[in-house]
C-alpha positions in Angstrom: -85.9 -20.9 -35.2 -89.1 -22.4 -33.8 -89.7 -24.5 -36.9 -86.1 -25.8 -37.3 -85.9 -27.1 -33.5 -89.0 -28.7 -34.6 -87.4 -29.9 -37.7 -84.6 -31.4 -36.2 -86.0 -32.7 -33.1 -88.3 -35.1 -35.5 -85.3 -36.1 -37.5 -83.4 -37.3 -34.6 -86.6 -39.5 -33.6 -86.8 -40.6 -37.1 -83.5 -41.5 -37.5 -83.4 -42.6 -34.1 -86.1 -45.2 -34.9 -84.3 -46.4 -38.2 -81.0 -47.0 -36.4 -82.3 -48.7 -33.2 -84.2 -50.9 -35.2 -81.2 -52.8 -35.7 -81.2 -53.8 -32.0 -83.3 -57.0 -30.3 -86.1 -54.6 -28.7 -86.7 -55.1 -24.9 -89.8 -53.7 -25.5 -92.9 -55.3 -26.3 -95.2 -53.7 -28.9 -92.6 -51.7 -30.7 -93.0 -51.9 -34.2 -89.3 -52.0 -35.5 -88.2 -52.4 -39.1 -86.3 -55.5 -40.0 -82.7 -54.7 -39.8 -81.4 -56.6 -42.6 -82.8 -53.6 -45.2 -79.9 -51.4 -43.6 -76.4 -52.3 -44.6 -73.5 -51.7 -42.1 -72.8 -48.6 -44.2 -76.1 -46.9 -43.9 -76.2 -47.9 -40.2 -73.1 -46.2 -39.7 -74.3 -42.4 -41.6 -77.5 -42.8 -39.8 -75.5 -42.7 -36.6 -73.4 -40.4 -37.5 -76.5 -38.1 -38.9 -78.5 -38.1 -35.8 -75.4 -37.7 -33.7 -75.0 -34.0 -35.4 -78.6 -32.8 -35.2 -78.4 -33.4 -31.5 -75.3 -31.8 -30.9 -76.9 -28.9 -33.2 -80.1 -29.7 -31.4 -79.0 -28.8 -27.9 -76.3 -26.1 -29.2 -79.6 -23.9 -30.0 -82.3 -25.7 -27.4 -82.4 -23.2 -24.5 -80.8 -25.0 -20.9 -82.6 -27.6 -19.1 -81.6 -28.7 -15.6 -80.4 -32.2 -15.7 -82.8 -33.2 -18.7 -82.8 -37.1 -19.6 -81.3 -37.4 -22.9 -81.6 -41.2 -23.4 -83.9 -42.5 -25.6 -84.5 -46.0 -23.5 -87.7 -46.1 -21.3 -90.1 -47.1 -23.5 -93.4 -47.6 -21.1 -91.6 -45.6 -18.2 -93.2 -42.4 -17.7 -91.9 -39.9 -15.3 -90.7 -36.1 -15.1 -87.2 -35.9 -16.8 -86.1 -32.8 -15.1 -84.9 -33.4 -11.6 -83.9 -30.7 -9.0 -81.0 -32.2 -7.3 -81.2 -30.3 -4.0 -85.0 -30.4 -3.6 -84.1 -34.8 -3.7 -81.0 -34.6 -1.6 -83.5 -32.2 0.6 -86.1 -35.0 1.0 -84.0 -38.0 1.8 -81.3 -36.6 3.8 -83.6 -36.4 6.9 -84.8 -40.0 5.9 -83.1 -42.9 7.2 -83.6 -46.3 5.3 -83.3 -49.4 6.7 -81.3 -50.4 3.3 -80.3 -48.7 0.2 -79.6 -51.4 -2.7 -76.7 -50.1 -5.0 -76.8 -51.5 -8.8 -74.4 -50.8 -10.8 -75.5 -51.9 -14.3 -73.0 -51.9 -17.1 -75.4 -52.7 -20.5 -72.8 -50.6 -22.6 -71.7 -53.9 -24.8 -73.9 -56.9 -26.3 -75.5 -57.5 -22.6 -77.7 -54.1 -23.3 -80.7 -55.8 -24.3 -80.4 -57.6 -21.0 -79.8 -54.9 -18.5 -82.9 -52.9 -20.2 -84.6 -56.0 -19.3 -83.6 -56.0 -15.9 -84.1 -52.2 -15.3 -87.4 -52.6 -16.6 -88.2 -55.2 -13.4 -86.5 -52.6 -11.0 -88.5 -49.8 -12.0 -91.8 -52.1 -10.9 -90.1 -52.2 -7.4 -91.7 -50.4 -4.8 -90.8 -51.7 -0.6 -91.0 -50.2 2.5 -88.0 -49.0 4.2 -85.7 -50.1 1.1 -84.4 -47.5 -1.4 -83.2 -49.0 -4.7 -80.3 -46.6 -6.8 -79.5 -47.6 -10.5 -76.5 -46.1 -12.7 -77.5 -47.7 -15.8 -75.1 -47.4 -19.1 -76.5 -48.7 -22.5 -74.4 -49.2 -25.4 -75.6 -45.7 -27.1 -73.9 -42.9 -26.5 -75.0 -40.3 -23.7 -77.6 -43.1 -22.2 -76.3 -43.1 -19.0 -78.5 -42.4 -15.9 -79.1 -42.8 -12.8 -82.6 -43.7 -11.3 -83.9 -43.6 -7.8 -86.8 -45.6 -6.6 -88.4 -45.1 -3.3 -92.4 -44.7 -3.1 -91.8 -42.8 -6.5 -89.4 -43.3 -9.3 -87.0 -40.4 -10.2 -84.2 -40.4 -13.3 -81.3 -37.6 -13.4 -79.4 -38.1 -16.4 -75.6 -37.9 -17.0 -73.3 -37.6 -19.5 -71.7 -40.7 -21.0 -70.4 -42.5 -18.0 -66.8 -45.0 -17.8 -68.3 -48.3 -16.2 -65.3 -49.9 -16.7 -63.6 -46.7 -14.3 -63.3 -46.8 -10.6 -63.7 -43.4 -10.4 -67.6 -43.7 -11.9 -68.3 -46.7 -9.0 -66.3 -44.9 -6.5 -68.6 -41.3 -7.2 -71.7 -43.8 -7.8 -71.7 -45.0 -4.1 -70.8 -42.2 -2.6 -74.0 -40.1 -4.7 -76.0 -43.2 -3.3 -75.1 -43.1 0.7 -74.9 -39.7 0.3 -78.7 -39.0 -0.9 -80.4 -42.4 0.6 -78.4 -43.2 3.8 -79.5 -46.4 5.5 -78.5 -48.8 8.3 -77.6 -51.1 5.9 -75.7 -50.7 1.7 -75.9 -53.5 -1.2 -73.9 -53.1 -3.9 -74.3 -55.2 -7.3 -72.2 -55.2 -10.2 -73.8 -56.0 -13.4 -71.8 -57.2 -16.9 -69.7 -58.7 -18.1 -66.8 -60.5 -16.0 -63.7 -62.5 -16.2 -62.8 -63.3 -12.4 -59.7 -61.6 -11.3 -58.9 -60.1 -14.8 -61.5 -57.7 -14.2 -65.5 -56.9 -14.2 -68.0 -54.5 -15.9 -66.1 -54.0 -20.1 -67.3 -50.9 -21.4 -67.4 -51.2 -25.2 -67.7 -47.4 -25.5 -64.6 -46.5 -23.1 -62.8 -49.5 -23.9 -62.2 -50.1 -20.1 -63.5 -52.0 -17.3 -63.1 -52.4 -13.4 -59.6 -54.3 -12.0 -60.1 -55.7 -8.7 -57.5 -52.7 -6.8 -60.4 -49.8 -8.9 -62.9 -52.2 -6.7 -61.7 -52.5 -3.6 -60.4 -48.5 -3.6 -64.4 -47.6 -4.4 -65.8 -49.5 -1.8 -66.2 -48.5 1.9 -68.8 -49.8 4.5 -71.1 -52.2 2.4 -72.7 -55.2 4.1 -73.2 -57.1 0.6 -71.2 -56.8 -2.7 -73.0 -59.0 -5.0 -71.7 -59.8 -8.9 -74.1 -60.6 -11.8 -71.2 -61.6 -14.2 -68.9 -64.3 -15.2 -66.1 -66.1 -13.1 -66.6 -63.5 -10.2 -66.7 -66.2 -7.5 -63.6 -66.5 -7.3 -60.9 -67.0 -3.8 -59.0 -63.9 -5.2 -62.0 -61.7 -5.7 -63.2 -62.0 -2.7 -59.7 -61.8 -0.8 -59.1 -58.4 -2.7 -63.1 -57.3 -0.5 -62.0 -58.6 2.5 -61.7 -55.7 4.7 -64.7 -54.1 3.0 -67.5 -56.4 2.8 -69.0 -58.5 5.4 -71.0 -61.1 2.7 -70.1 -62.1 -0.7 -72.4 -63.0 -3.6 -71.2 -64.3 -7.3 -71.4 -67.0 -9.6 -69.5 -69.9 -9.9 -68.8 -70.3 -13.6 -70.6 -68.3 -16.1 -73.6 -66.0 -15.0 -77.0 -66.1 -16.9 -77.5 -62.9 -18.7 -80.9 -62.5 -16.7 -79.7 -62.3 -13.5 -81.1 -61.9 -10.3 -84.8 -62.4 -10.0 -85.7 -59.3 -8.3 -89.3 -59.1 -8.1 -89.0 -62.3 -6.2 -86.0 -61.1 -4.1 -88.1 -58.1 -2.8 -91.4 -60.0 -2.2 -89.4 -61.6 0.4 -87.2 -59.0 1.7 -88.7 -57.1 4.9 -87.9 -54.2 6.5 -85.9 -55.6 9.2 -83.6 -58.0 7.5 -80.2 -58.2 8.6 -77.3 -58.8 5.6 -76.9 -62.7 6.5 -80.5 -62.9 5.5 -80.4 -60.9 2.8 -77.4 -62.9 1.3 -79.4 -66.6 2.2 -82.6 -64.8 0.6 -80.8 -63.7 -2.6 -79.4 -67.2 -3.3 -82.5 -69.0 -2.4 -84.8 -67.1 -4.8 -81.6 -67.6 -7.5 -82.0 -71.5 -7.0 -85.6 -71.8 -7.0 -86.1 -69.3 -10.6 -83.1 -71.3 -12.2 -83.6 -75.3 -10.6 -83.9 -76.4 -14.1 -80.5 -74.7 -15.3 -76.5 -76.2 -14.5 -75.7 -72.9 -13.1 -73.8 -72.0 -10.1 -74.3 -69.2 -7.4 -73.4 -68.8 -3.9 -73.0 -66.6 -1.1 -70.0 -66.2 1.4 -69.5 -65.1 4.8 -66.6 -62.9 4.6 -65.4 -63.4 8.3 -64.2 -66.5 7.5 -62.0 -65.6 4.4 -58.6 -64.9 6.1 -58.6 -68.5 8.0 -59.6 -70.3 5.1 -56.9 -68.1 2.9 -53.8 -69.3 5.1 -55.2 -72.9 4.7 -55.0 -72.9 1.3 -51.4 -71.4 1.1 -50.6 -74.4 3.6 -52.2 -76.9 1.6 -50.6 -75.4 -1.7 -46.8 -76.1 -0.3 -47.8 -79.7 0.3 -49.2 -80.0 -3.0 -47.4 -82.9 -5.3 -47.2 -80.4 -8.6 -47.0 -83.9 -10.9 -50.9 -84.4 -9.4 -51.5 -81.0 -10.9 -52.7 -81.8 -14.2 -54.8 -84.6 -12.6 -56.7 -82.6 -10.1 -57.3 -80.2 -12.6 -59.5 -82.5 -14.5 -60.9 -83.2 -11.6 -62.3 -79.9 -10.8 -62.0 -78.3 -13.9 -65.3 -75.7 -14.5 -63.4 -73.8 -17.2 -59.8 -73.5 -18.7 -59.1 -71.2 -16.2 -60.7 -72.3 -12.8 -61.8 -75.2 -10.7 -63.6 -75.6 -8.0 -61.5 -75.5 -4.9 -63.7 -77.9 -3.4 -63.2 -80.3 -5.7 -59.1 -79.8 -6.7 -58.5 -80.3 -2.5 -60.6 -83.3 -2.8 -58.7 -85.1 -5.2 -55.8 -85.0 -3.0 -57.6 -86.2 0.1 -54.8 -85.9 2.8 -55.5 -83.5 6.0 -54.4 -80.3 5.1 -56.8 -80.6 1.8 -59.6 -81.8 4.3 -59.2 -78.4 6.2 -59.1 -76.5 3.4 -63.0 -78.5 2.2 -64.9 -77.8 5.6 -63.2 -73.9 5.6 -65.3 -73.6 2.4 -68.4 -75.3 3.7 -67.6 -72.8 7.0 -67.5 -70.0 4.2 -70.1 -70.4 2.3 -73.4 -69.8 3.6 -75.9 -70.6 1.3 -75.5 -72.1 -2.5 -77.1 -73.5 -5.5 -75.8 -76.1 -8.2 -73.0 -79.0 -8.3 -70.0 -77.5 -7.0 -69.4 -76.0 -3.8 -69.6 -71.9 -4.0 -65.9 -71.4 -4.2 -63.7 -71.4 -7.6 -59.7 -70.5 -7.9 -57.5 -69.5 -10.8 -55.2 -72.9 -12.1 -55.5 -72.4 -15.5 -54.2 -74.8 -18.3 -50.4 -73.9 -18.8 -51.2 -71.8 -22.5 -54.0 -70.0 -20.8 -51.6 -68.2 -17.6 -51.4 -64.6 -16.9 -48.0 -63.5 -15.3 -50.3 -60.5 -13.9 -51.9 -62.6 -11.6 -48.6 -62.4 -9.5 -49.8 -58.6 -8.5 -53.4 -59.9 -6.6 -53.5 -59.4 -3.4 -54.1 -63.1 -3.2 -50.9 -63.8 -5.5 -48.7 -61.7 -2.8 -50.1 -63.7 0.3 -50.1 -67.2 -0.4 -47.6 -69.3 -2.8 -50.4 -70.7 -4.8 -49.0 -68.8 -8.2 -45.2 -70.0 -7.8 -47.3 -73.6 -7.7 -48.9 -72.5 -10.9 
């Protein structure tokens, strides 16, 4: 029996090796072979292979509690068995000052990315701050969820559903539960496409809508995003009762996202969440000056007045200007800046409508002005975007 485990444990790290060799390595000094001996064929039997032994593997390994089964880590080194009441024991009695929530969805072509960016977590060490990671690669059964405090602990899971707001809603809740503090961060990290939706999971084929969001989230000071198009009027509408600052990109986000190491070094014990917010976008600016990127962060007390000043402004808005303004503002065929499209028209209601975003938005970096909304190019409109919460309040979609 013995020799068999043996057997089989070292053909699953073989194979392991073969198949992940495939794969840009985050990892430096891993010797991997070149991926183009392996045809798609072979890639997908040697998959399929190791996928068997382990289930064979664990059918006859003798029960571990909560033993990490990914294979990521590479120079991390810590005990892979966790006791989950001996940790909820220590930290309950421990109140942190703030407990940083990332949510990091690496299961689709961003995984090289987000093993990047877990790697520069797990440095992380700050008083009075605890940092809580669910990671999900694109392998299966990679998903975890690490811990870092003075020390850094894993506990793995089974293959989680980023893309489910069941798995964020369970996520914060395991966080605040474990590591309460004065004051919560959550990020989202993946892939994003504004209103349409955040965090695709290639394994689950799902990913978060705004509603699976907003239902998940209760009592955060900061929601931050670390994807695409999330800067958006009607994502941050759909937070507006949960969330006191709002953090996202304007536009596309670059796959390395927030500079953390930075971020912390500056960070202290006492910071309050508008500082936290100013800090995060500052440090953004400064490690990307030389890039066109654009990132801001809002105050969401503000959101409701400058909301009923764009639904005024949209009623006075000559529709045959559309097209015009558009052009104008345009950052993709989807969304413009506000800033800009109100511009264009340069009568009093749009004037409002520009210093309620500069009122709004608290700290930025790049050309446009923090806040983008959805007027997409005629081909490219959704008739779902009638059901936001934004849609349902304002008459901007019957101008669309």
């Amino acid at each position: 029996m013995k020799s068999l485990v043996v057997l089989l444990a070292a053909s699953i790290i073989l194979l392991s090796q073969l198949s992940y060799s495939t794969e840009a390595s985050s990892y430096e000094g891993n010797k991997k072979v070149p991926a183009k001996i392996f045809s798609p064929f072979y890639l997908k039997l040697l998959e399929e292979i190791k996928k068997s032994l382990y289930e064979k593997l664990v059918e006859m390994s003798p029960p571990k509690k909560n033993t990490l089964q990914m294979s990521y880590g590479g120079n991390y080194k810590e005990n892979n068995t966790i006791d989950e009441k001996k940790e909820q024991a220590v930290y309950n009695g421990s109140i942190f000052n703030w407990t940083f929530m990332i949510y990091m969805d690496g299961d689709n072509n961003l995984c090289n990315y987000a093993n990047k960016k877990l790697n520069e977590l797990l440095k992380i060490r700050k008083n009075g701050f605890a940092i809580i990671i669910l990671y999900d690669g694109d392998k299966y059964n990679d998903s975890c969820i690490y811990s870092i405090t003075d020390s850094v602990k894993r506990i793995n899971q089974s293959e989680v559903n980023m893309g489910s707001g069941i798995t964020l809603k369970n996520f914060i809740s395991f966080a605040k539960s474990n590591y309460s503090a004065k004051h919560y961060f959550l990020e989202i990290w993946g892939h994003g496409n504004g209103w349409m939706g955040v965090a695709f999971d290639k394994t689950n084929r799902d990913y978060l809508t705004l509603n699976e969001i907003k239902n998940a989230i209760n009592e955060v000071d900061i929601v931050s995003f670390s994807a695409c198009y999330m800067g958006s009027i009607e994502v941050a509408y759909s937070l507006r009762s949960k969330v006191n600052y709002f953090i996202a990109p304007e536009g596309a986000m670059l796959a390395n996202g927030l500079p953390y190491e930075r971020i912390f070094e500056r960070l202290n014990f006492s910071a309050n969440p508008e500082n936290v917010a100013r800090i995060i976008v500052e440090e953004y600016a400064d490690y990307y000056a030389h890039t066109s990127t654009n990132f801001a962060a809002w105050d969401m007390s503000n959101i409701t007045e400058l909301v009923t000043l764009i639904n005024n402004f949209s009623s006075s808005i000559n529709k045959s200007l559309i097209k015009q303004a558009r052009n104008a503002s345009s950052i993709s065929p989807k969304y413009v800046d506000l800033y800009k499209f109100a511009q264009f028209f340069d009568n009093e209601i749009a004037k409002e409508v520009m210093k309620a975003i500069n009122g709004t938005i608290i700290a930025k970096f790049g050309n446009m002005h923090g806040i983008e909304i959805y007027c997409p190019l005629p081909q490219y409109y959704s008739n779902s975007y009638s059901y936001t919460d934004f849609s349902l309040d304002t008459n901007w979609d019957e101008l669309l």
